[in-house]
C-alpha positions in Angstrom: 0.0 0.0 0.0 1.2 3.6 -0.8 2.5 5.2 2.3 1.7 7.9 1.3 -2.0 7.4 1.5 -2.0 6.0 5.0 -3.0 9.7 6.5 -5.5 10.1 4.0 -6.9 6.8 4.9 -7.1 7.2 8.3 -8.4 11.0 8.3 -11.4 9.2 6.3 -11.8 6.4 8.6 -12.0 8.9 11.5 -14.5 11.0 9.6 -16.2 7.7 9.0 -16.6 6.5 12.6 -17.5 10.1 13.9 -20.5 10.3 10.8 -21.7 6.5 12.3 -21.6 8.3 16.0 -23.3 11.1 15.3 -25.8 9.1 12.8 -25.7 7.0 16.1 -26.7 9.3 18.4 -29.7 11.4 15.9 -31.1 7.6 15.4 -31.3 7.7 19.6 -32.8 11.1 19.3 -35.3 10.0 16.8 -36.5 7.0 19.0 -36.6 9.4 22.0 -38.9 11.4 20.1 -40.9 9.5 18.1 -41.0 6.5 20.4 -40.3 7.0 24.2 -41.4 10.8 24.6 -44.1 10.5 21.6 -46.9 10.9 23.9 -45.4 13.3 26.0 -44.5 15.7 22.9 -47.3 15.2 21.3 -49.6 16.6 24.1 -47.3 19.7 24.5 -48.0 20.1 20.8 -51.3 19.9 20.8 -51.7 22.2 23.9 -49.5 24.6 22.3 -51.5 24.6 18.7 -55.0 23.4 20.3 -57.1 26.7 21.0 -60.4 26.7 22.7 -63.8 28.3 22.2 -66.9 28.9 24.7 -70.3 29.9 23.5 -72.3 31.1 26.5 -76.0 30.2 26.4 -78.8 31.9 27.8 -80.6 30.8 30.8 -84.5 29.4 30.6 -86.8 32.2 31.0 -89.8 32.3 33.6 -93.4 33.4 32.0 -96.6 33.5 33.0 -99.5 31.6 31.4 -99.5 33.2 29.0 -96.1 34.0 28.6 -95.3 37.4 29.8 -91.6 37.1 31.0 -91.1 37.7 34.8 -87.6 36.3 34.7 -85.4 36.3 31.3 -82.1 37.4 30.6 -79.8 39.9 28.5 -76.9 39.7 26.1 -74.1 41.6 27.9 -70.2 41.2 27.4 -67.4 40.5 29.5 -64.3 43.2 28.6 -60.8 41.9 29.9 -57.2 42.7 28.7 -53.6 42.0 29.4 -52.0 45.1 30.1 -48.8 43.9 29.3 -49.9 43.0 25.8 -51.6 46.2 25.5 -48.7 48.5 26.9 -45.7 47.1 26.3 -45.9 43.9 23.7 -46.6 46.3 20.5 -43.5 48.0 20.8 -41.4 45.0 21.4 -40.3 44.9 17.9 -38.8 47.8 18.1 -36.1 47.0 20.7 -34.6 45.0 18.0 -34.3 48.3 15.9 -30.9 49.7 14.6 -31.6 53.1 14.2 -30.5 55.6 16.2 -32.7 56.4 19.0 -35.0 54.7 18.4 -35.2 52.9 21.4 -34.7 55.5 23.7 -38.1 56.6 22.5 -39.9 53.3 23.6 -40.7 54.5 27.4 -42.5 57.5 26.0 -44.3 55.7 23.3 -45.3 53.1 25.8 -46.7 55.7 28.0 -48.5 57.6 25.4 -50.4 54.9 24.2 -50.8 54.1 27.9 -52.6 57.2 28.5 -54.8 56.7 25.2 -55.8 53.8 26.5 -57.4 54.6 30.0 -58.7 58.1 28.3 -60.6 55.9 26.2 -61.5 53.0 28.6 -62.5 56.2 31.4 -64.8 57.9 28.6 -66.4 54.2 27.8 -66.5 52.3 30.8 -66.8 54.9 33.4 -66.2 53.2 37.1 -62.7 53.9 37.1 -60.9 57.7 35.9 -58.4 58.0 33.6 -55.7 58.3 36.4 -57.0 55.3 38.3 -57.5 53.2 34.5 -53.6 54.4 34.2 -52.6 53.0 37.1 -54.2 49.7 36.6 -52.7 49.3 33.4 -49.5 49.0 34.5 -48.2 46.2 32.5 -45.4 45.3 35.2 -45.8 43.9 38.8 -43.2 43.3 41.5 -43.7 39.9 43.5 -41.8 38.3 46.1 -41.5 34.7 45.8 -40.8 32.0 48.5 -37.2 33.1 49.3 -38.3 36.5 50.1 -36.6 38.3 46.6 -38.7 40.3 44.6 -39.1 39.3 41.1 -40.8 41.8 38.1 -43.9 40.0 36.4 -45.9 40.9 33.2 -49.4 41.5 34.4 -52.0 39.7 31.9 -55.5 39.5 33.5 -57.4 42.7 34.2 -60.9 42.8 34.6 -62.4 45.5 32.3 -66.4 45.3 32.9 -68.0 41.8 33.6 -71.6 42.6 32.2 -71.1 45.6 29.7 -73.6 46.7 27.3 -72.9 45.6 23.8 -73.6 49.2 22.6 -70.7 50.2 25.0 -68.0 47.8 23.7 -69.1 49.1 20.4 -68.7 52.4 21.2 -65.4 51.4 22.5 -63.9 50.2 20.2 -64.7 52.3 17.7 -63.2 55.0 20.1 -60.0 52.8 19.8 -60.1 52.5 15.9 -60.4 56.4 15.5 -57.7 56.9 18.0 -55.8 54.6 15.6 -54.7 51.6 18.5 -55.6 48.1 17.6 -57.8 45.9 20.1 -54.9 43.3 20.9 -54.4 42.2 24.7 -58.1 42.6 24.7 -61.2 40.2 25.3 -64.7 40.0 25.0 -66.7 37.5 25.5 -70.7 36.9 25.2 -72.4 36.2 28.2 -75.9 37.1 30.0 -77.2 38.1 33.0 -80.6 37.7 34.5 -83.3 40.2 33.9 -86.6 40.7 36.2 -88.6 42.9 34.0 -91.8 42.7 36.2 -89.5 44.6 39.3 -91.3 43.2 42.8 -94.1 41.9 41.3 -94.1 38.0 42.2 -90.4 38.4 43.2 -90.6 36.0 46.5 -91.9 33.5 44.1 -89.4 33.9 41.0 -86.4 34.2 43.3 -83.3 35.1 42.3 -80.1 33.7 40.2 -77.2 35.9 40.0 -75.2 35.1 36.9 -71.4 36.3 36.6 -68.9 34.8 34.1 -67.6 32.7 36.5 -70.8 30.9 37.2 -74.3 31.3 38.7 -75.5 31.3 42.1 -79.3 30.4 43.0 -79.9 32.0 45.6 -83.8 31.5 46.0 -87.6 30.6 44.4 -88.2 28.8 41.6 -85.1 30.1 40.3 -83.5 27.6 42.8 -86.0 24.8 43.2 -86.5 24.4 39.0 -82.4 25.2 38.6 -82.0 21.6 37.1 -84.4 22.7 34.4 -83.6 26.4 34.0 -79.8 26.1 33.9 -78.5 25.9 30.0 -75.2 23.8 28.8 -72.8 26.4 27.5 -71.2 25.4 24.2 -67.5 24.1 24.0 -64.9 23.5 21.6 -61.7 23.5 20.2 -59.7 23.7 16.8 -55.7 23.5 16.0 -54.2 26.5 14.7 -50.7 27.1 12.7 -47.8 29.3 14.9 -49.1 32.8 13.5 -52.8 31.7 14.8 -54.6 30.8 11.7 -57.1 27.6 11.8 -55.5 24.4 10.6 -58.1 23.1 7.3 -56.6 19.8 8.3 -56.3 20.2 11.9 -58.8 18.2 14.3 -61.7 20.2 15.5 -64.3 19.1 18.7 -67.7 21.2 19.2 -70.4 20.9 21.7 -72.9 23.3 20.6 -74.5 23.3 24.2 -78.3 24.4 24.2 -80.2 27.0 26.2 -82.2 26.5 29.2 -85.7 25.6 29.3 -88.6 28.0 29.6 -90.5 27.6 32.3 -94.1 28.8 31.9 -96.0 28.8 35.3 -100.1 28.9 36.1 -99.8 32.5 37.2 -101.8 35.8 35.2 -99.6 38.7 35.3 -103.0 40.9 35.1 -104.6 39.4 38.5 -101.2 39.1 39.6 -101.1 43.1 39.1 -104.8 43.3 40.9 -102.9 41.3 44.0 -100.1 43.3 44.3 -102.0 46.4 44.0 -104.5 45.4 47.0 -101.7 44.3 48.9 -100.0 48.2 48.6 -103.2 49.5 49.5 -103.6 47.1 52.6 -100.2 47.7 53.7 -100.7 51.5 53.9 -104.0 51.1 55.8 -103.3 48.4 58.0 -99.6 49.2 58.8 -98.9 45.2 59.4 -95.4 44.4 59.6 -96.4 41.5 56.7 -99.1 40.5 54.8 -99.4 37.7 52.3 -101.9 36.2 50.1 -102.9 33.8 47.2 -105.5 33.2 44.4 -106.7 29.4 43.2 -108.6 28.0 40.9 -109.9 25.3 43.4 -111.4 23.4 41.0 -108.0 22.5 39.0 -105.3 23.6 41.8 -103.8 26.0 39.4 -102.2 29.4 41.4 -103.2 32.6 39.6 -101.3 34.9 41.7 -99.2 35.1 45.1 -97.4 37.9 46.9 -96.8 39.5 49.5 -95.5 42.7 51.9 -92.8 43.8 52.5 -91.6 41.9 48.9 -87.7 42.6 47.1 -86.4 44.2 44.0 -84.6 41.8 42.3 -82.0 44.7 40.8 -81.2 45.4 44.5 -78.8 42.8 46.3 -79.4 45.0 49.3 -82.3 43.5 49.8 -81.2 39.7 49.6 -82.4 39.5 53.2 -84.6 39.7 55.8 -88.8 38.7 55.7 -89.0 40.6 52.6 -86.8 37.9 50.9 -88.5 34.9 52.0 -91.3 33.5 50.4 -93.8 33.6 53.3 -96.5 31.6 52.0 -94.5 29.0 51.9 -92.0 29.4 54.8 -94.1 30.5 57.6 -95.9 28.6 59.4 -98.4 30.3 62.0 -101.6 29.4 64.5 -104.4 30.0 61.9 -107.4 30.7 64.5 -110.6 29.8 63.5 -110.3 29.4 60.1 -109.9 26.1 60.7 -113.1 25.9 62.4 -114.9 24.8 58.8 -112.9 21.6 58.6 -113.9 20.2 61.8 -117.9 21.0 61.5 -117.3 19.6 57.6 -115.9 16.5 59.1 -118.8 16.5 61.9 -121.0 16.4 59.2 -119.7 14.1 56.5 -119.7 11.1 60.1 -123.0 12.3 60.7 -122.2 13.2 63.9 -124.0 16.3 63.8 -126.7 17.7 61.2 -127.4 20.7 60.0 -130.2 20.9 62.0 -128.4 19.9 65.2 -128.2 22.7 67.9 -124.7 23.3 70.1 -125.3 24.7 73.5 -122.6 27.7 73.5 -123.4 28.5 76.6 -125.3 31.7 78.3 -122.2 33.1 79.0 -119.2 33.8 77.6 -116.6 32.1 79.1 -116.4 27.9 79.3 -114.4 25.6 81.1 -113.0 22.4 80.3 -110.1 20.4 82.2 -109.6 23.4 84.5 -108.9 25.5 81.4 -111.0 28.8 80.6 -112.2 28.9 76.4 -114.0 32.3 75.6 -116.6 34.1 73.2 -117.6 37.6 72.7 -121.0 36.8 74.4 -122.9 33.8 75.4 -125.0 32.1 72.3 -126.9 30.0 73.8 -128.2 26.5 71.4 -127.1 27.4 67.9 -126.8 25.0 64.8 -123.7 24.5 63.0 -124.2 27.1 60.8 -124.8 29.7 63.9 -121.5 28.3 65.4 -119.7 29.3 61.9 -121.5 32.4 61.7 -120.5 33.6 65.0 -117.5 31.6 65.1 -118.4 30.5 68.7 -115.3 29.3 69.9 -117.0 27.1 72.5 -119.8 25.6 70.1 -116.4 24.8 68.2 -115.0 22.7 70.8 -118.0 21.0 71.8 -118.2 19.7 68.1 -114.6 18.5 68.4 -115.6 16.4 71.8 -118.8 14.8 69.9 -115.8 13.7 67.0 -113.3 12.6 69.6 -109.6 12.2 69.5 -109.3 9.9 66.7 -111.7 11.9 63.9 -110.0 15.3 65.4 -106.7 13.9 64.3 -108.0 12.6 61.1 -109.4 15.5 60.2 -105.8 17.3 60.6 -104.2 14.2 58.0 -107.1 14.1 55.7 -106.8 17.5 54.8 -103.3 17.3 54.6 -102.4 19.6 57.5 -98.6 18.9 58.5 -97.4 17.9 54.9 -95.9 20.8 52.2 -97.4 21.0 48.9 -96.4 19.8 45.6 -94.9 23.0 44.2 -91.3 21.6 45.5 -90.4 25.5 46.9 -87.0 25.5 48.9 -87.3 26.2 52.4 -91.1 25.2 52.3 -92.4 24.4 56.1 -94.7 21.5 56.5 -96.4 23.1 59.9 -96.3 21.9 63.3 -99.1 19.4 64.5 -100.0 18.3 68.0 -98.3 14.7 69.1 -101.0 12.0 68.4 -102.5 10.4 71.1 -103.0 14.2 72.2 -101.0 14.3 75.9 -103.6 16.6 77.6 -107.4 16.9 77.4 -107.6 20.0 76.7 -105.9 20.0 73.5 -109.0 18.6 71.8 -110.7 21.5 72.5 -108.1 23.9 70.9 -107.4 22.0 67.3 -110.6 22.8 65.7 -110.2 26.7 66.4 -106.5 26.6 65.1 -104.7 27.2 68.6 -102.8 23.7 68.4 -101.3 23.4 65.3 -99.1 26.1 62.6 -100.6 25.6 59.4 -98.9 27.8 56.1 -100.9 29.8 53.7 -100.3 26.7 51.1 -102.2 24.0 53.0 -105.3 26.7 53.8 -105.3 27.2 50.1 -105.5 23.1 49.1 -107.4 22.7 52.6 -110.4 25.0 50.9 -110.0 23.9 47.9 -111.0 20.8 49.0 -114.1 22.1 50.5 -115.0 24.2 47.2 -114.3 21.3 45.5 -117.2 19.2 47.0 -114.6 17.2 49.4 -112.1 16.3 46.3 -108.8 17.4 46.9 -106.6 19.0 43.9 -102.9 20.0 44.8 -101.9 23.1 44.0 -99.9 23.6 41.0 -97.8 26.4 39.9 -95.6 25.4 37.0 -98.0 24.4 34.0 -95.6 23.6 31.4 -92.4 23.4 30.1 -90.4 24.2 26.9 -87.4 22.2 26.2 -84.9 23.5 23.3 -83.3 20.1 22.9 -86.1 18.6 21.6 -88.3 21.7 21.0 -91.4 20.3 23.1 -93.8 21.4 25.1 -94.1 19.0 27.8 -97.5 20.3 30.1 -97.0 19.6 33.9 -99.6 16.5 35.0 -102.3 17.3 37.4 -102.3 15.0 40.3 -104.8 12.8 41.1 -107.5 14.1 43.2 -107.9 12.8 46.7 -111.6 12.5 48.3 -111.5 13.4 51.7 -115.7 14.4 52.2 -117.8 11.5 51.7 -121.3 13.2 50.9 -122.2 15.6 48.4 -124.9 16.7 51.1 -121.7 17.9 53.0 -120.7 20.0 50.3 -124.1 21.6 50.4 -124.7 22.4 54.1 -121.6 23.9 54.6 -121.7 26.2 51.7 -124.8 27.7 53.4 -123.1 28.2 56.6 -120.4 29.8 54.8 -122.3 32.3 52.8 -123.7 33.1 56.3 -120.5 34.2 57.9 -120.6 36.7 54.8 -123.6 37.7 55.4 -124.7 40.9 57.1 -125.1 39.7 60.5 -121.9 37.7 60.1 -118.5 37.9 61.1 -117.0 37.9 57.5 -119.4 40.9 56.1 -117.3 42.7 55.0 -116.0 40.0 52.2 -119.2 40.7 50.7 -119.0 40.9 46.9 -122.7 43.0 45.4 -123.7 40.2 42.8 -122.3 37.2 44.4 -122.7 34.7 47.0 -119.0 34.7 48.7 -118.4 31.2 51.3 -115.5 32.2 54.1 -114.4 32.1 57.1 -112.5 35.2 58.8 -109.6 34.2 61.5 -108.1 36.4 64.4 -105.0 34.6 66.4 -102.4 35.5 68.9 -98.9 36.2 67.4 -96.1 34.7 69.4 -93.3 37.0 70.4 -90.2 35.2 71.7 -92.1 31.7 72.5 -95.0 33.6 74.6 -98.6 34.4 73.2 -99.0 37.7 72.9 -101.9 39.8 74.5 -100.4 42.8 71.8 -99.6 41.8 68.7 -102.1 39.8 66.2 -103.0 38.3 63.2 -105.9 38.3 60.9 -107.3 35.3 58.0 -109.4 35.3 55.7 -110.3 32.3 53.3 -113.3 31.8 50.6 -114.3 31.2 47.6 -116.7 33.1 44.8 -118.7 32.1 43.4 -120.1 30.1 46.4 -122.0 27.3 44.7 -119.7 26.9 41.8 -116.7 28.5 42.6 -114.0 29.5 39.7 -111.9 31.6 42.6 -110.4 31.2 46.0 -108.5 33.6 48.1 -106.3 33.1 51.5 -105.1 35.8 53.0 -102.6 36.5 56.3 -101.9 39.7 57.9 -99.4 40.0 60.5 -98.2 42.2 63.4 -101.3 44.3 63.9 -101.7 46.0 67.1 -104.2 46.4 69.7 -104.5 49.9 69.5 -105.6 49.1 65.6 -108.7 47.0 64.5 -106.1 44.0 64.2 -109.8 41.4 63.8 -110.0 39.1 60.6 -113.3 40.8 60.0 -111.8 44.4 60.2 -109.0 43.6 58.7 -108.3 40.1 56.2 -111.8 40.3 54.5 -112.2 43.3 53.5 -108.5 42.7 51.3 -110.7 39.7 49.9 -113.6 41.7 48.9 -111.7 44.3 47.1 -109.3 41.8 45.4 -112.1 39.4 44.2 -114.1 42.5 43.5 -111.9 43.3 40.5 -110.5 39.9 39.9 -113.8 38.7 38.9 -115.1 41.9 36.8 -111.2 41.0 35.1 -112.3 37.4 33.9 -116.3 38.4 33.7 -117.0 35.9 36.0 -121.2 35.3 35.7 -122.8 36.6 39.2 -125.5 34.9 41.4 -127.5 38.0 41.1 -126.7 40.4 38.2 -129.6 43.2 39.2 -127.3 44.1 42.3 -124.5 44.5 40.0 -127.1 46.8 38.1 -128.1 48.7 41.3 -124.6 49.3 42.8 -123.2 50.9 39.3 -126.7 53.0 39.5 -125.5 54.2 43.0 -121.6 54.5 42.1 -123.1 57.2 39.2 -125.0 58.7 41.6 
């Protein structure tokens, strides 16, 4: 071999083993990368070049029957920005610049278009001045981490406006265009927030949800209880995008289009609604009461027409996310009815033929009666009266001598058959179920104070069904407040069932007799005259109780019932009504003060749906004296 070559040879040789090295060591690489790390790089790659989307949706509105909207929502936008990206970032490039002073400049360009900025977000946004939207822009931030050394940040999240008015992010950024800045380090995105166009009106019942961009809280009504159905499925997605942002035609894309809520129509008429609430003002002015609450039925299908009650909420307040004129009180509060429970009792009488209508009660000559050492009163001594007398007067004492004819058993019964001591079916959070005596009842005398509603706390609610049972000739309905529902999904109207009625009066003679004795406590010489309604025959019974201040029955403070229903033989309407926290010094009576609410709420109620009147020529002769 040529010696000469030998160097050449082994120069190549060495080039030859370091190529097979290095060819060595990129095949290692390779495997690293494509084989043991491929799962690893892959999903750094795809969170790097993987964007995401979110389409808010809106929630499910609340209407009435006939779909007036007490609870919908409006398009609104949430404005944030990253002030470093809007302050510093689009002068970055220049740093890189060669010419001559060029980046000495940068401080004051950075500033200037600083200033622009928070002019522009101060003129648009308002909340904040331009000094104080210049100092929150501050695209820098000192930090001290765990050693205690302070380290300079870039500031990226600032919250512009959370629910701003499309109109105003228009307005903005055409104020940015014409000041000729560009929108980057910017964000806005679509979201809602919940709108009560009705104000107070029905607000205990609607509630409240409070939605933000980061989420909604249900804070109360149907708006909590019906959440499940009201709450939408926002839409998400995602796409893969190239290094300068734009969408990848071949990239892989996901989309959950998400749907809006669903719309909950309810059995409620916005226009007796407005007659309630307007009765309610009145009798809160006259009355002074520290609460008063009511409700209207159709007893003969359940259905709620209207509920309220005083002192109520504005829903555009958060102030007022508190206190009795936040809870829903017909449903919550659960109270010692007086004798409007006496009707129950003389029905059940009745229905076991216990008594008759015929049957005469000795009340007593005078007014006060003993029994087991314990003193029960009335405001005179009655004498023998029928059951219908005993209603009309509402003897307390005929009352209780009823109730010790029925005995312990068919008093108790009475309390279960009408569903006293069990909530309703309208599924409201925070609904009370009442308080009944224990069963067997431990003392004697507490058979004597059931039937005039001095044993048990009763709510609003179970009155309502209660005499809806009765106007129903003994067939119970349950109430029902939601009548149907719209779902977007599968764009159906789904209508809410009505339950099955239960029958808890055996005798349609029942029905009959007690009726009469109703539209006697109505009547002139009655304790519920002034529930009279010219036209109609109007069945009720007024209530007066004690109110209970810190556990003790109070010889001060009262409350005052009325229920009934009109028209009394075939009644289309039914009407409870509480008020609370009347004084002494005040007529603070059922009669004085609960019926005449009644009578002027049912008064225009029923001219409202043109219900037909027992007797039309006194609906002739009382326009003839309201000309006069």
């Amino acid at each position: 071999m040529n010696q000469a070559l030998l160097p050449v040879r082994r120069r190549i040789l060495v080039l030859a083993g370091i190529c097979l090295l290095l060819a060595a060591a990129l095949a290692h690489r390779f495997y690293v990368v494509q084989i043991e790390r491929h799962d690893e790089l892959l999903n750094k790659a795809t969170k790097t070049y993987t964007a995401k989307t979110e389409r808010k949706h809106p929630r499910g509105k609340i209407l009435d029957f006939t779909g007036e909207v007490f609870a919908g929502n409006l398009p609104k936008i949430f404005v944030c920005c990253s002030p470093y990206s809007v302050v510093d970032e689009p002068f970055n490039h220049l740093e890189k610049s060669l010419k001559a002073g060029v980046r000495e400049k940068l401080p004051v360009l950075r500033d200037t278009r600083r200033r622009k900025v928070a002019g522009i977000l101060a003129q648009c946004f308002g909340g904040l001045s331009e000094a104080e939207y210049y100092a929150e822009l501050a695209p820098w931030e000192e930090k001290e981490d765990r050693d205690g050394k302070k380290r300079r940040l870039k500031r990226h999240y600032l919250v512009i406006e959370k629910t701003a008015d499309p109109e105003t992010v228009k307005n903005f950024k055409a104020a940015m265009e014409s000041a000729d800045l560009h929108l980057g380090g910017f964000v806005f995105r679509d979201t809602y927030t919940r709108n009560y166009p009705k104000g107070r009106m029905l607000a205990n019942i609607i509630g409240v949800a409070s939605i933000t961009n980061e989420g909604t809280a249900e804070l109360s009504g149907l708006e909590k209880s019906h959440g499940v159905l009201l709450r939408p499925v926002d839409g998400k997605g995602s796409f893969q995008r190239s290094g300068d942002g734009r969408i990848l035609a071949y990239g892989k894309r996901q989309e959950n289009a998400g749907h809006n809520g669903c719309d909950i129509y309810l059995t409620i008429r916005e226009p007796i609604q407005a007659i309630l609430e307007s009765e309610l003002d009145t009798a809160a002015r006259e009355t002074g009461a520290k609460r008063i609450y009511a409700l209207i039925v159709d007893p003969r299908s359940g259905n709620i027409l209207a509920m309220g009650q005083r002192p109520n909420f504005d829903p555009a307040d958060p102030k007022n996310y508190q206190g009795d004129g936040f809870s829903n009180a017909i449903a919550s509060n659960a109270y010692e009815p007086g004798s409007v429970m006496k009707p129950f009792f003389i029905a059940k009488a009745l229905d076991e033929n216990i008594i008759t209508p015929d049957s005469l009660i000795d009340c007593g000559e005078y007014k006060e009666w003993y029994y087991a050492g314990r003193k029960l009163s009335d405001p005179r001594g009655y004498g023998k009266m029928t059951p219908g007398g005993v209603l009309k007067k509402s003897s307390n004492i005929g009352t209780a001598k009823v109730a010790l004819m029925m005995g312990d058993q068919l008093v108790w019964d009475t309390l279960k058959d009408f569903q006293f001591g069990k909530k309703s079916a309208l599924k409201f959070a925070g609904e009370s179920s009442g308080i009944l005596p224990k069963f067997p009842f431990r003392g004697k005398v507490t058979i004597t104070r059931v039937p005039i509603g001095y044993a048990e706390q009763v709510t609003a609610l179970q009155l309502a069904r209660g005499y809806s049972t009765i106007a129903n000739r003994g067939m119970m309905p349950q109430l029902r407040l939601v009548d149907r529902v719209f779902d977007p999904v599968s764009g159906k109207m789904t209508k809410e069932p009505y339950w099955e009625k239960v029958r808890v009066l055996k005798h349609k003679e029942t029905f009959d007799a007690l009726v009469d004795m109703l539209i006697s406590v109505t009547a002139v010489d009655g304790t519920g005259k002034r529930a009279r309604i010219p036209g109609y025959d109007v069945a009720g019974k007024t209530g007066t109780s004690q109110m209970v201040i810190n556990g003790i029955p109070s010889k001060e403070w009262y409350r005052a019932s009325f229920c009934g229903f009109v028209p009394a033989r075939n009644p289309e309407l039914l009407m409870v009504v509480t008020v609370e926290g009347l004084h002494v010094s005040k007529p603070y009576g059922g009669s004085a003060v609960a019926a005449p609410v009644f009578q002027r709420t049912m008064s225009r109620v029923l001219k409202f749906l043109n219900v037909t009147p027992d007797r039309p020529e006194e609906l002739v002769a009382e326009k003839n004296k309201k000309k006069k």
